[in-house]
N, C-alpha and C positions, 0 to 999 in steps of 0.2 A: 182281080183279086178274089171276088166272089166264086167265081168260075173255080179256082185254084184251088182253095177250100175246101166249098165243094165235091169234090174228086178225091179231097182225104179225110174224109170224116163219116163217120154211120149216122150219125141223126140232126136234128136239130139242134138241140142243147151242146152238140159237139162241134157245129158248126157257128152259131154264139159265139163258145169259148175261143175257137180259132180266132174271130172278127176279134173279139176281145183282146187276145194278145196280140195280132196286127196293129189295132189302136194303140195297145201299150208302148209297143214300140217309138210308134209316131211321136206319143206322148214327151217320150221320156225328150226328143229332139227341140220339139215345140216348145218346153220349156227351158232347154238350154236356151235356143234363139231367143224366145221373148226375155228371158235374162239379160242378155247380152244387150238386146237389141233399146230395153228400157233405162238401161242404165242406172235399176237402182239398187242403192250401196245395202237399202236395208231389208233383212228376212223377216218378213211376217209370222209371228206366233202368236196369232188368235185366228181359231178356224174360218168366222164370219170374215175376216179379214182374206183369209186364202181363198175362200168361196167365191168372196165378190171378186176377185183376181180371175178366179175362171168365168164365170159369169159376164164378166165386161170384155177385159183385157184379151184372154188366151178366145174365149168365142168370135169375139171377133177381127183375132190374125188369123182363124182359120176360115169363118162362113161370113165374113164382112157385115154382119150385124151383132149386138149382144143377146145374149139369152132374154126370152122373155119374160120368165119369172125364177129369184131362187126365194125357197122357200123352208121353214124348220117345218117340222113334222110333229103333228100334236099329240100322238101318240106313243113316241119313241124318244128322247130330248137326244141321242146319237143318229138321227136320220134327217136329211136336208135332201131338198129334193132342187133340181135346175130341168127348168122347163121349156122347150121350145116348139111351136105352134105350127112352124110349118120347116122342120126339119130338110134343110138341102141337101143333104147325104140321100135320102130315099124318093126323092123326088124324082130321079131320073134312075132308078131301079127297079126291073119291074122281079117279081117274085112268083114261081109257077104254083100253079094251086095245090102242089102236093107239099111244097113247105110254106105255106099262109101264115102258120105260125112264127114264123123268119122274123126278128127282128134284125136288121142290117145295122140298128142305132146303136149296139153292142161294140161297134166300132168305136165309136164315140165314148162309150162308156168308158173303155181301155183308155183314152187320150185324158179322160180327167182324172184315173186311177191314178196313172204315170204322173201326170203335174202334179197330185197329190203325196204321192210316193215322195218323190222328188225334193216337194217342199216338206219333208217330213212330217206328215199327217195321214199316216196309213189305213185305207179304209177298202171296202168292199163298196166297187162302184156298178151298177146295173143298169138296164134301158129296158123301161115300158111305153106300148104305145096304148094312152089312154084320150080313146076321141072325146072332143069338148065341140062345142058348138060354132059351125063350121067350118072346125078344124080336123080332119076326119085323121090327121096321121101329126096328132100333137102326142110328142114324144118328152117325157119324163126322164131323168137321170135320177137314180136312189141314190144315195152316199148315207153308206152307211161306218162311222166312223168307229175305229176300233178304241177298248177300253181306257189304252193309255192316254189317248186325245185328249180324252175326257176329263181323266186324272190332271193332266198337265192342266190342263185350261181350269179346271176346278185352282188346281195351285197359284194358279197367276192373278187369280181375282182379290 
């Protein structure tokens, strides 16, 4: 799939984006099934609520553990960040030294876009990889949640 990419894109940031709407796609599947598959009758509307949904649930029907940390952002009260320390998507990806800058976890990013899309919470979702202590390829998911989100959830308190 990398390889595929690859071969139609000029840069980095263009190949990202590509990884990004491959995940999206996956996404938008992953959340039918896990629908299906959990059998529950009721739709979450409060974000923390949708968040720990991806965080628990959907991380691990895809990478058989849960995220390791999600988190609010203290600077931003629309950014939540989901964090995982030893990303298995890249672990068996190796990356030639003319794209180093390659984040492959853009993949990823698209798959919680999509479940958020999905579950109606529409947001701008990203992958950074920020090394922690001896974690050298501990990958960060940004969500950044768009205005209405906020409104609504503001409404509901």
């Amino acid at each position: 799939m990398l390889q595929y990419a690859q071969k139609r894109v000029n840069g980095i940031q263009d190949l990202e984006r590509k990884l990004n709407e491959f995940g999206y796609r996956v996404g938008v599947r992953v959340l039918e099934l896990l629908a299906w598959r959990e059998k529950v009758a009721k739709r979450e509307i409060k974000v923390i609520n949708v968040l720990y949904f991806i965080h628990t649930t959907v991380w691990k029907s895809l990478f058989g553990k849960q995220a390791d940390s999600l988190e609010r952002s203290t600077e931003n009260e629309d950014e939540y960040m989901i964090s995982d320390n030893e990303p298995i998507l890249t672990k068996y990806i190796s990356v030639p030294k003319e794209l180093s800058q390659l984040n492959c976890n853009a993949f990823i990013a698209g798959i919680v876009e999509a479940v958020l899309d999905g579950c109606q919470f529409p947001a701008r979702v990203t992958a950074h990889t920020v090394p922690a202590n001896g974690f050298p390829q501990r990958t960060t998911i940004l969500i950044k949640l768009d205005k209405e989100v906020l409104q609504r959830e503001e409404f509901l308190k």
